[in-house]
N, C-alpha and C positions, 0 to 999 in steps of 0.2 A: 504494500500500500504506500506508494509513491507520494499520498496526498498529505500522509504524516508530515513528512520532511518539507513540504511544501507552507505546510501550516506553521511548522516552526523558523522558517525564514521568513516569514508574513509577518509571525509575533517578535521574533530578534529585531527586523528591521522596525517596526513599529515603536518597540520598544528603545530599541538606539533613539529615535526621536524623539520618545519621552525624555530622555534622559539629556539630551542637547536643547529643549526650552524649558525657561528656568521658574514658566510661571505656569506649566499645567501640572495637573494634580494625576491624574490619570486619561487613558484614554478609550474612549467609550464605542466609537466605531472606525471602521476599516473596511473601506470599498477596496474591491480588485475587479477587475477583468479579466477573464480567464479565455481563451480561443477556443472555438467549438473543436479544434482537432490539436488540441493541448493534450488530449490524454488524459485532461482530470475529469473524474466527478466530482458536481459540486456538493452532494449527499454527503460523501467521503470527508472530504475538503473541511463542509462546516462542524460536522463531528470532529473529529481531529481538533481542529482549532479551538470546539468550546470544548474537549477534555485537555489539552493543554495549557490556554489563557490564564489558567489559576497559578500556573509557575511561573509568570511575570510580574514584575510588580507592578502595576498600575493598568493590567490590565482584564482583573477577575470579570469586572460589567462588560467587557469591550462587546461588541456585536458583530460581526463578518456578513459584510453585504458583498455577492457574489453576482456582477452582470458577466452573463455569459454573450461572446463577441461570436456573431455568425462567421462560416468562412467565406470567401472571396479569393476569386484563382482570375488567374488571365491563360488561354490556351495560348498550347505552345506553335500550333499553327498559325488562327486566325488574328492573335488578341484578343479576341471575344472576354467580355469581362465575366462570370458565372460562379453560382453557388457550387462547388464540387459536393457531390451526393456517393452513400457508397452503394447504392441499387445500380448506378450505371458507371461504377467501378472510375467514380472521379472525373470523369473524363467531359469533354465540351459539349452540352448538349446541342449546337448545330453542330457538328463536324465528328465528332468524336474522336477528336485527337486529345493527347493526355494534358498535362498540367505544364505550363510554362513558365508562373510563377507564382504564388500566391501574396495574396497582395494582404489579407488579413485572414485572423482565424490562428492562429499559434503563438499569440501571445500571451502574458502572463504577467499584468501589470498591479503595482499598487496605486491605486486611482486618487485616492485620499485618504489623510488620517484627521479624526474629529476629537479634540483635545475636551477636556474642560478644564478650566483654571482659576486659579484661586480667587478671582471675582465670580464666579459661581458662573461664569461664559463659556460657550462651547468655541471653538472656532476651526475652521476645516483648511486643514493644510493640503494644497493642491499638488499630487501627482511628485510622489515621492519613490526613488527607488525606480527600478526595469523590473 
């Protein structure tokens, strides 16, 4: 289960940025964006992270918001821009020729971290971390 270890570089990273602003207290949510052909479930993914958050400090409440990013390929004949499917084994639905590049769908980002701090304020730090 690949998503463990995933979980725990989401909370390390997360957690390093607690630890580098000097006026939040803990932190409470953490968007990612995970690629439809990342490999992860996000099932997996959010179990993982809420049985391990309780080992960081400031992050027992945190909450794991997971947008999953459709994929997008460009063929390697046409450029045709298209969702790769695995029923027609990835391939161009005009042409059928295979994948030329993929343009999104296998990434694996931290989108935001949502602090609160010692004036009782939340505030959302934008797109931290690959």
């Amino acid at each position: 289960m690949h998503e463990a270890s995933i979980a725990d570089a989401i909370l390390q990273s997360a957690s390093a940025k607690l630890l580098t602003t000097p006026e939040a207290l803990q932190i409470t949510k953490v968007r990612v964006s995970v690629g439809e052909f990342r490999n992860v479930d996000p099932e997996s993914l959010q179990f993982a992270f809420d049985n391990m958050k309780s080992q960081y400090e400031g992050m027992a409440d945190c909450q794991l918001e997971i947008e999953t990013v459709n994929a997008e390929a460009t063929c390697q004949s046409n450029e045709h821009s298209y969702h790769p499917q695995f029923e027609n084994a990835f391939c161009c639905q005009i042409c059928g020729s295979g994948i030329g590049r993929m343009i999104r769908g296998e990434e694996l980002n931290i989108v935001s971290v949502r602090m609160e701090t010692g004036k009782m304020k939340e505030r959302e730090n934008a797109r931290i971390g690959r």
